[in-house]
Backbone as a ProteinNet text record, in pm:
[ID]
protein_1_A
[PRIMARY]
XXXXXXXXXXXXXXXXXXXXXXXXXXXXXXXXXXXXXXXXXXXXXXXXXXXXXXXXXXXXXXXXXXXXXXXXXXXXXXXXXXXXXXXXXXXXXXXXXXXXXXXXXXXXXXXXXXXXXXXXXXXXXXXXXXXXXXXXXXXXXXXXXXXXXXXXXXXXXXXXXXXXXXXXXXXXXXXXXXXXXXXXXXXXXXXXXXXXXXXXXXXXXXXXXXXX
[TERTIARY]
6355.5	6319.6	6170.8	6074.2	5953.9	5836.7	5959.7	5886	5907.2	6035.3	6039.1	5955.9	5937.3	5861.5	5708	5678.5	5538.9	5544	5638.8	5578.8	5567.5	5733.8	5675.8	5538.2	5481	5344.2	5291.9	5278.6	5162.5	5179	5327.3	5344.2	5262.4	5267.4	5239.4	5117.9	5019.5	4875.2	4819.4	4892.3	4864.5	4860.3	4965.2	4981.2	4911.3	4833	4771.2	4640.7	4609.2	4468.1	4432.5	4513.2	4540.3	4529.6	4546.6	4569.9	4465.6	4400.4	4221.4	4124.8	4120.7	4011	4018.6	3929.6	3935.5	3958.4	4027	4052.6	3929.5	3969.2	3871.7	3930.7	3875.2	3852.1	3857.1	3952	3944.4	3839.2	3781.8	3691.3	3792.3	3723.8	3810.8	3721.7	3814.9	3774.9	3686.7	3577	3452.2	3517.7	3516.3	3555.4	3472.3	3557.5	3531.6	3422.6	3299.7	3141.3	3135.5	3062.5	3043.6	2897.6	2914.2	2796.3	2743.6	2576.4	2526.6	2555	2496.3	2487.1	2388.3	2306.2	2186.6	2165.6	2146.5	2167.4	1981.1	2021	1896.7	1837.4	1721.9	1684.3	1640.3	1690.9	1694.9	1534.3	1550.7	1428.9	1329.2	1213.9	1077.6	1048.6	1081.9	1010.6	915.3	780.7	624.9	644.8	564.7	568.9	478.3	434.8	350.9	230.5	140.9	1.8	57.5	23.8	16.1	-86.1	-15.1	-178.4	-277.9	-409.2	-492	-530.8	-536.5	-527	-631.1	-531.9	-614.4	-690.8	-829	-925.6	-969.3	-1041.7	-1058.7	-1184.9	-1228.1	-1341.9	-1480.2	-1604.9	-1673.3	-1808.9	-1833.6	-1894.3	-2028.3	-2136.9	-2255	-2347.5	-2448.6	-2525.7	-2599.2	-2583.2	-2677.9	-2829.8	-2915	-3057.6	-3086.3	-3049.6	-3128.9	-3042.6	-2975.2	-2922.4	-2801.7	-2783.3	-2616.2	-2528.8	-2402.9	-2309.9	-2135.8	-2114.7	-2012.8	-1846.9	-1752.5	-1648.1	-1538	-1488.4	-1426.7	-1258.5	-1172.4	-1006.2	-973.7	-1068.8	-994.5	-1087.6	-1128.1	-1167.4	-1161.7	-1069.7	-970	-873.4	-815.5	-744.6	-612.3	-504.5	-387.7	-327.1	-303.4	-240.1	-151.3	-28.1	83.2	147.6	328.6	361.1	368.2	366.8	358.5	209.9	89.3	-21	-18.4	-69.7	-76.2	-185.7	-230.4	-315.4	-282.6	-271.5	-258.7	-280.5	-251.7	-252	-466.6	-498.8	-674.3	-731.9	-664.1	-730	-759.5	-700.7	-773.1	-640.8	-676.8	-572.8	-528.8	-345	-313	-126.5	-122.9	-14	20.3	-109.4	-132.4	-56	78.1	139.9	126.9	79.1	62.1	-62.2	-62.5	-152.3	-174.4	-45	-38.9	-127.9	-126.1	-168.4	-324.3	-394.7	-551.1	-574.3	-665.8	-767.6	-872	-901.9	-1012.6	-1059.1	-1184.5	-1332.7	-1374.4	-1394.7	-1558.3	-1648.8	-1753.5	-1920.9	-1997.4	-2080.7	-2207.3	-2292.8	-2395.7	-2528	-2628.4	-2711.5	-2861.3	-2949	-2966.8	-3059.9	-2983.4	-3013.5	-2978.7	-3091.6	-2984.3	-3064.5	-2944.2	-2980.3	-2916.4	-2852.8	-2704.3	-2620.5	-2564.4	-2595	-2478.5	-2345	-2237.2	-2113.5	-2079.9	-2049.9	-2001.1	-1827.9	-1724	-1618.6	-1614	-1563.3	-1536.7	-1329.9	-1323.1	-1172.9	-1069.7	-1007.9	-908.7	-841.8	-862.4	-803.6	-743.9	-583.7	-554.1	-484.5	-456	-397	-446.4	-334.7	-363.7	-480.2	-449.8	-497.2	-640	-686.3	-807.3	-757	-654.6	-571.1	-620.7	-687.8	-698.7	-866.7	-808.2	-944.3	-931.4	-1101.9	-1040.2	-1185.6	-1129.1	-1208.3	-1225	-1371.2	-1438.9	-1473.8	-1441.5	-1477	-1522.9	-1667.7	-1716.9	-1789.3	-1723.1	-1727.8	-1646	-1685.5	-1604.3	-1628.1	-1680.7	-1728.3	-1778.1	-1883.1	-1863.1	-1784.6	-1788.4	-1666.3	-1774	-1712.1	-1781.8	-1658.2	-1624.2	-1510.6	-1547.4	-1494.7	-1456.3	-1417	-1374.2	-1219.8	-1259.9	-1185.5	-1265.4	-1243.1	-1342.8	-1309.8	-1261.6	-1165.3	-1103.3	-1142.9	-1056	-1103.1	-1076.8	-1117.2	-1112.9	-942.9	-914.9	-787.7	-742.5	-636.4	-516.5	-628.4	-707.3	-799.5	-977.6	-1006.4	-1134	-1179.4	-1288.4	-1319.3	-1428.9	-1421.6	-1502.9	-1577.8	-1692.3	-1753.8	-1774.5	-1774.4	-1783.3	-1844.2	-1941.5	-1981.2	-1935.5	-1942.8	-1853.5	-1952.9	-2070.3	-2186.6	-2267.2	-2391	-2407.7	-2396.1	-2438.7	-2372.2	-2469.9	-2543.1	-2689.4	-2586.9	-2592.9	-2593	-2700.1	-2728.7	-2868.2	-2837.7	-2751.8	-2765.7	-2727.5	-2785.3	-2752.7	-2659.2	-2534.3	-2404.1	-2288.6	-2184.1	-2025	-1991.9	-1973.1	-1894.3	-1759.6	-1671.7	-1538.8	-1499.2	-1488	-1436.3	-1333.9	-1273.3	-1122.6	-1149.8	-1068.5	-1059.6	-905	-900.6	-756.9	-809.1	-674.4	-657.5	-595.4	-661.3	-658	-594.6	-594.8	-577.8	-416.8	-324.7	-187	-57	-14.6	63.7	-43.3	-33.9	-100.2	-29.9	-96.7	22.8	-73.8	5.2	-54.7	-109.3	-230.9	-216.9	-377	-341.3	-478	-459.3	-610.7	-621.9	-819.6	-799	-956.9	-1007	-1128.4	-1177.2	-1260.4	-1359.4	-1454.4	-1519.9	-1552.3	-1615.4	-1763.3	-1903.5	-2021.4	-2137.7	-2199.1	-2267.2	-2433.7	-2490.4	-2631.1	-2744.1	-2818.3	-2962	-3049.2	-3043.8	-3168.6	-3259.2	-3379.5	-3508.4	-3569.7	-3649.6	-3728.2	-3677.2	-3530.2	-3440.5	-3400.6	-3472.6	-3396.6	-3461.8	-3455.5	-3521.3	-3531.2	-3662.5	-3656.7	-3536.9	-3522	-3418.3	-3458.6	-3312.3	-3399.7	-3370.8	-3493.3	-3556.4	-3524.4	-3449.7	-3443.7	-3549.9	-3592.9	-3678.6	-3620.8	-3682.8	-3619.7	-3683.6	-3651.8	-3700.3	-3838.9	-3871	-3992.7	-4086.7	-4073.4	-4158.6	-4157	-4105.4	-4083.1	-3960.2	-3970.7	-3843.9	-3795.3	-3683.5	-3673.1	-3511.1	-3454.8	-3421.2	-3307.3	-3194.2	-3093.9	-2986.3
4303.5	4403.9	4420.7	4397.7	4488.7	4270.7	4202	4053.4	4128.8	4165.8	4198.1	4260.4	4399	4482.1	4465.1	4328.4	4319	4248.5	4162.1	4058.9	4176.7	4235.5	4358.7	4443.7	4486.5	4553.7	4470.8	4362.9	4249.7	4208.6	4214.8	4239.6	4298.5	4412.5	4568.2	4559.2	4529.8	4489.8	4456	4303.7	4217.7	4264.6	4322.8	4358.4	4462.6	4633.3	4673.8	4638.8	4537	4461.5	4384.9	4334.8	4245.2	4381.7	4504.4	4580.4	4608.5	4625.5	4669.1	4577.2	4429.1	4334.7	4394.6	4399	4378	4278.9	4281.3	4174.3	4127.6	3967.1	3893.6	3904.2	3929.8	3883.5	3787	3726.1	3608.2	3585.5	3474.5	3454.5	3443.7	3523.1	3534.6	3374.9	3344.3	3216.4	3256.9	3185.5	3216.3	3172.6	3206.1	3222.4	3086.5	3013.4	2907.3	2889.2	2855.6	2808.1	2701.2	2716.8	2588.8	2524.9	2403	2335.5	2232	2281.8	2233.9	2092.8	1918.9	1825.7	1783.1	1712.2	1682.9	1545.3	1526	1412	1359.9	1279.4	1179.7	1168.5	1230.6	1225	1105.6	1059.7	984.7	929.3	787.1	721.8	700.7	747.9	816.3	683.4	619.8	505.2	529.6	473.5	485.1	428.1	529.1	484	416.6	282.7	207.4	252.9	241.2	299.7	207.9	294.1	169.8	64.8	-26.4	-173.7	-71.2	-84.7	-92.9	-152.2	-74.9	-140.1	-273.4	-353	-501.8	-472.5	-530.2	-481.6	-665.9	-662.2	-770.7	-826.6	-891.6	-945.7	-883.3	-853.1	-761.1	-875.8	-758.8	-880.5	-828.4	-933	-882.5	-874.9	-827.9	-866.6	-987.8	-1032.1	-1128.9	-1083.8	-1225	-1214.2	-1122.2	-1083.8	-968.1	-856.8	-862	-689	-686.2	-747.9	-710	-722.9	-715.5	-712.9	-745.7	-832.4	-893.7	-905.8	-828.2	-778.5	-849.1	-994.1	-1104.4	-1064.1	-1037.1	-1065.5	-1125	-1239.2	-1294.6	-1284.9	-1194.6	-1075.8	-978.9	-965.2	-764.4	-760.8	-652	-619.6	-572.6	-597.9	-512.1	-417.1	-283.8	-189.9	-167.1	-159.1	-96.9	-187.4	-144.4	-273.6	-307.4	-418.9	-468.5	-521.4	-476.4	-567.6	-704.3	-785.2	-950.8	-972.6	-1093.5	-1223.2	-1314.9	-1259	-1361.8	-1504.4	-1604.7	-1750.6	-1745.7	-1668.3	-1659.1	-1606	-1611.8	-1469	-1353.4	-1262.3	-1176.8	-1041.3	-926.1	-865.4	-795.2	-784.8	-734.4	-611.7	-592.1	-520.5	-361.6	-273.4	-143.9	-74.8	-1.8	107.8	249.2	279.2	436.6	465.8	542.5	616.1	597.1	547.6	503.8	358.3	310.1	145.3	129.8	58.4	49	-101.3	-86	-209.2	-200.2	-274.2	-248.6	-360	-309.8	-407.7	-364.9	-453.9	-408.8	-506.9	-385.5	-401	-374.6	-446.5	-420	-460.9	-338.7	-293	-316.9	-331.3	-392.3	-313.6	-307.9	-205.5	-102.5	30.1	122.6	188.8	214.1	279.8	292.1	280.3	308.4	250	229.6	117.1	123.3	49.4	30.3	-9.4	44.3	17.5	-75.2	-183.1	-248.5	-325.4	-351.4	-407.9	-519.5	-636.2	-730.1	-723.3	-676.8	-677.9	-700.6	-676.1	-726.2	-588.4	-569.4	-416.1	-486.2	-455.7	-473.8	-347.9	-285.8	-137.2	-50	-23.1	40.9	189.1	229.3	382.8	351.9	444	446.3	547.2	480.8	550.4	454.5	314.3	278.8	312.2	401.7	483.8	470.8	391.4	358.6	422	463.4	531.8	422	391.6	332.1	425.6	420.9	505.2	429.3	447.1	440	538.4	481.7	589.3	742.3	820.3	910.5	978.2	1003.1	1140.9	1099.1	944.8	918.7	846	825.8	726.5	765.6	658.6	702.1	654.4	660.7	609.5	656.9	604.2	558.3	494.4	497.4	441.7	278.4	207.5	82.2	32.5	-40.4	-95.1	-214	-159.6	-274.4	-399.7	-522.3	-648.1	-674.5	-789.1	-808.5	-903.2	-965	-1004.8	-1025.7	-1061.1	-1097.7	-1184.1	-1277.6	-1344.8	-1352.1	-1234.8	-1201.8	-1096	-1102.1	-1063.8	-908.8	-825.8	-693.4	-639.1	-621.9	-537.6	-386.8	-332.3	-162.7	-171.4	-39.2	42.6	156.5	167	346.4	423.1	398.4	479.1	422.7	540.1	485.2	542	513.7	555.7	554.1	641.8	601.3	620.7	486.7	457.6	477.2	575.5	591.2	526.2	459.1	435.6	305.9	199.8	30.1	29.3	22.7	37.5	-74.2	-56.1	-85.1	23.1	-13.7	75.2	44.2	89.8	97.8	131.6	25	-2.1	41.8	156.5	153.8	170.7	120.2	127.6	158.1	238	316.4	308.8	338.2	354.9	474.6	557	728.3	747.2	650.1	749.3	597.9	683.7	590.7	651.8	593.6	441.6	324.5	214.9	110	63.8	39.6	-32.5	-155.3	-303.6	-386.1	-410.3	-561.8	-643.9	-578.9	-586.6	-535.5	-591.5	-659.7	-729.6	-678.2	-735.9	-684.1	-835.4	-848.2	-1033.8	-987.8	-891.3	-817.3	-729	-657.3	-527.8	-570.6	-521.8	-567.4	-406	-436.8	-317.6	-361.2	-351.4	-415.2	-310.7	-311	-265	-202.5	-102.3	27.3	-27.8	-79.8	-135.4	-22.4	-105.5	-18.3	68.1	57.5	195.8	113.8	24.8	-40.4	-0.3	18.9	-8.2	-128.2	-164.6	-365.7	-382.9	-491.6	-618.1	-600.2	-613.8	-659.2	-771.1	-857.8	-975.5	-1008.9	-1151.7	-1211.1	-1331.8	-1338	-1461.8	-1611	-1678.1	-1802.3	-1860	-1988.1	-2079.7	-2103.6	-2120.9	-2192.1	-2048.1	-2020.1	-1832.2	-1739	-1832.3	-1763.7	-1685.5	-1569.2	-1460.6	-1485.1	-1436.2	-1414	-1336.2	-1239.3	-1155	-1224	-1080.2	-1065.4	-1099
-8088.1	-7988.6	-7981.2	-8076.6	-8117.1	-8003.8	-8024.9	-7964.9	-7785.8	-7770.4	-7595.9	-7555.9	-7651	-7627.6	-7567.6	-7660.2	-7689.5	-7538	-7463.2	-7416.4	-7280.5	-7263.5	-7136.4	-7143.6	-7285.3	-7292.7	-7169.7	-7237.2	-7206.5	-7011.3	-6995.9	-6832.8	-6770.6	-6810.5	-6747.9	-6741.3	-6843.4	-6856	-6768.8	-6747.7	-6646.7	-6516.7	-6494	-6328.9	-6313.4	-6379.3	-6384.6	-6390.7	-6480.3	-6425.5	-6288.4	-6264.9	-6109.1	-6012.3	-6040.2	-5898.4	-5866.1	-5994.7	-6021.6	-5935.5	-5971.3	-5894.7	-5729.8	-5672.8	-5547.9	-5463.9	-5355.4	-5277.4	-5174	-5216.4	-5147.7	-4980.8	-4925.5	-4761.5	-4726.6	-4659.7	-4589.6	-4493.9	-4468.3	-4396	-4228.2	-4178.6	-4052.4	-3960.7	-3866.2	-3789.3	-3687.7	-3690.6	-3597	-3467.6	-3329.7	-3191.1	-3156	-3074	-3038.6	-2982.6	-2953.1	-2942.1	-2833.2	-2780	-2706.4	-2754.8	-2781.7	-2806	-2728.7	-2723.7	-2662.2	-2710.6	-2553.8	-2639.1	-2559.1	-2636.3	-2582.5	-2512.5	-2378.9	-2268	-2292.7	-2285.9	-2260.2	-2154.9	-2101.8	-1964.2	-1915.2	-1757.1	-1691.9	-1712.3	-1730.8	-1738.6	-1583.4	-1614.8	-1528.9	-1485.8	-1369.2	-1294	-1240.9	-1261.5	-1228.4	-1111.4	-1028.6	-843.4	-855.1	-817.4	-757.2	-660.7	-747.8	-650.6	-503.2	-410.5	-285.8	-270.1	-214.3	-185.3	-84.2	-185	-57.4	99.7	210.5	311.5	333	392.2	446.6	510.6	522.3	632.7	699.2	788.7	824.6	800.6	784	726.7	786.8	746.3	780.9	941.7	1032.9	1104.3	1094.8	1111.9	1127.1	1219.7	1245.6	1322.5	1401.7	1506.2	1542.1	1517.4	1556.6	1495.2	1622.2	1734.3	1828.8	1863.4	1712.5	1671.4	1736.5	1770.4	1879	1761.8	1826.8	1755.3	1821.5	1775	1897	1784.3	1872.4	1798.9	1908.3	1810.1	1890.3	1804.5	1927.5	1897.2	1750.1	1771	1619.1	1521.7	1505.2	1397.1	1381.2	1501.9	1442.6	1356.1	1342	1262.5	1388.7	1447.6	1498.1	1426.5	1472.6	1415.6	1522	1487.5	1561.2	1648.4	1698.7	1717.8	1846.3	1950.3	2006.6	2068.7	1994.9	2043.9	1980.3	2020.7	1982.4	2081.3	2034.6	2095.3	2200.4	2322.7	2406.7	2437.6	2519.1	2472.4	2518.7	2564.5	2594.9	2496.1	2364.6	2259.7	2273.4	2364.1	2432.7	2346.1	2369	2289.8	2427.3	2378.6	2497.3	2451.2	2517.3	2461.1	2436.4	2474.6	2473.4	2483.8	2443.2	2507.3	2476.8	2330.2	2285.9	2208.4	2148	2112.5	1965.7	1883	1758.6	1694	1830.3	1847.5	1829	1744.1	1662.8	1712.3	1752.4	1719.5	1610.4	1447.5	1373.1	1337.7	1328.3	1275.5	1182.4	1087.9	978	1008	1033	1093.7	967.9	927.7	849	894.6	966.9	1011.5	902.9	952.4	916	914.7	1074.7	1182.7	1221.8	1197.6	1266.9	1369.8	1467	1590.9	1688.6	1848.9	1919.5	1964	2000.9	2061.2	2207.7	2309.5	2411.2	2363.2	2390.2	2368.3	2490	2461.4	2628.8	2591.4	2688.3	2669.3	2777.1	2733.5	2831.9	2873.3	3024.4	2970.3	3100.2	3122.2	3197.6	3269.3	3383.5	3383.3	3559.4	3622.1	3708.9	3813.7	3659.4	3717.4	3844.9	3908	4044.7	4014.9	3866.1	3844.2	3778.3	3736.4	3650	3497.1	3448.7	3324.1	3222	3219	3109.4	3105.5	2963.8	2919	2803.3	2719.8	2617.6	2547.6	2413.6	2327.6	2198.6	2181.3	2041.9	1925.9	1840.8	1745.6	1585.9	1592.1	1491.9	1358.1	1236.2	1116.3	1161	1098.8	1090.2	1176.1	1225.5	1307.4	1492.1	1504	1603.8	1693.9	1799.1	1927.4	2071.6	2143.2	2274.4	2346.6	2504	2576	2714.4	2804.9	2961.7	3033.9	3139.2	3180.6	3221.2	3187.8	3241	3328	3404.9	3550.8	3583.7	3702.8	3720.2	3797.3	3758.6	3775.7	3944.4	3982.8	4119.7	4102	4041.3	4012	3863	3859.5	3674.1	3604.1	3681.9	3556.6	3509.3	3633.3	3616.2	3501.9	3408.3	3338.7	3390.2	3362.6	3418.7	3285.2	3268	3171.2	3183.9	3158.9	3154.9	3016.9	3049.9	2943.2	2911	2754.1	2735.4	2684	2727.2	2657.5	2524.9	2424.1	2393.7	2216.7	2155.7	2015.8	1914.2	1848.3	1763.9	1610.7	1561.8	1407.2	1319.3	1192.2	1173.2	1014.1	1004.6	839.1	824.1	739.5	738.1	655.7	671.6	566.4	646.5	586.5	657.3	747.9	849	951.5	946.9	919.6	1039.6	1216	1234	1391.5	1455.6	1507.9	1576.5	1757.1	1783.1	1932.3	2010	2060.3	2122.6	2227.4	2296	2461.6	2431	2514.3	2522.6	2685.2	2778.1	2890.1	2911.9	2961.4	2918.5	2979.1	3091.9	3045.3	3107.9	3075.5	3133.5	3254.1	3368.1	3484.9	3493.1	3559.4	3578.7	3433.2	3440.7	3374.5	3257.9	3189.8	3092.4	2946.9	2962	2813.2	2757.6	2658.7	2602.1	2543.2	2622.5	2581.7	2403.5	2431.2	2351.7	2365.3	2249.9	2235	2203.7	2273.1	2196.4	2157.8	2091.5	2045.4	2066.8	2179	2207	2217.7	2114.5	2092.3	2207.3	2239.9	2286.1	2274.5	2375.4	2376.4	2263.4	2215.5	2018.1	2002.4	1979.5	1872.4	1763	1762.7	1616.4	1513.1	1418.7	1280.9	1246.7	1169.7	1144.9	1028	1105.3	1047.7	882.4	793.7	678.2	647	580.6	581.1	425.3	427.5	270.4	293.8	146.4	85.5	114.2	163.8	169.1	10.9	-9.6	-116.1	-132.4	15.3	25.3	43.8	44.8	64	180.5	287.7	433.6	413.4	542.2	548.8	675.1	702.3	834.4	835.6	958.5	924.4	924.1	889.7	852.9	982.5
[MASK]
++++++++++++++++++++++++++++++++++++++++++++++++++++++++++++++++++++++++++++++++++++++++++++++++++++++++++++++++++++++++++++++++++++++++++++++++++++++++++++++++++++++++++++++++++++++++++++++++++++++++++++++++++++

């Protein structure tokens, strides 16, 4: 009896000590999360500087300052001008449409603007504006030819260049639609009796100069 006794003591102990500890807490389940995931951003294609624009080869002065701006040394901008089977440029319909030159001046001074050109139109609508560098242009309507293959010169005024650099050349037709037959032979830029500034002059070999 005194062995039962002992082992129920020893029960009772037990389960009296056990009531004592405190209970652990379950870890309660954290609420479902959304997780971020991290995407790889789309790979950065480098835009291509654009090509610099084509220009056409630069023209220069003759030895008595003129300056003669021939078809097949323009530049066409816009579509439907082309080179006729005479070289002559022809094709004018809007306002978008360029004719360009690069001019490098020598002499600056004063210029006649003159056009050699083809004008058949019943109206006086082809009016065409030159514009050189940024800021100047001169223009007026050009006159018409006595027939489809006579050549007419008109002047559009006159234009003072004061600095020996590269010019840029554009030439538009400002007054539009064109009727009848119109082409452009050339554009020339001819020297103001003594508005020139002198020519500049390189060294030859032998020690003589002569101008530019």
């Amino acid at each position: 009896m005194s062995t039962l006794y002992f082992r129920l003591t020893l029960l009772i102990l037990g389960l009296l000590v056990g009531c004592d500890r405190p209970r652990k807490e379950q870890a309660r389940p954290e609420p479902d999360t959304i997780r971020s995931v991290s995407i790889d951003p789309s790979p950065v294609i480098p835009t291509p500087n654009p090509a610099p624009e084509s220009l056409p080869p630069a023209v220069h002065q003759d030895s008595d300052g003129s300056v003669h701006l021939s078809p097949l040394t323009a530049k066409l901008v816009g579509e439907g001008l082309e080179l006729n089977d005479w070289d002559q440029i022809a094709g004018f319909k809007n306002r978008a449409q360029r004719v360009v030159w690069q001019m490098q001046l020598s002499a600056p001074g004063t210029y006649q603007v003159e056009v050699d050109a083809i004008c058949t139109g019943p109206t006086q609508e082809a009016r065409m504006r030159v514009s050189i560098g940024e800021t100047r242009f001169s223009e007026a309507d050009i006159l018409l030819s006595d027939n489809d293959q006579a050549l007419v010169t008109t002047s559009l005024g006159e234009i003072t260049l004061d600095a020996a650099k590269g010019y840029r050349i554009e030439v538009e037709m400002v007054g539009l639609p064109l009727l009848g037959k119109f082409a452009v032979s050339e554009i020339r830029l001819v020297p103001k009796n003594d508005s020139l500034s002198p020519l500049s002059k390189f060294k030859r070999d032998d020690g003589s100069t002569e101008a530019n």
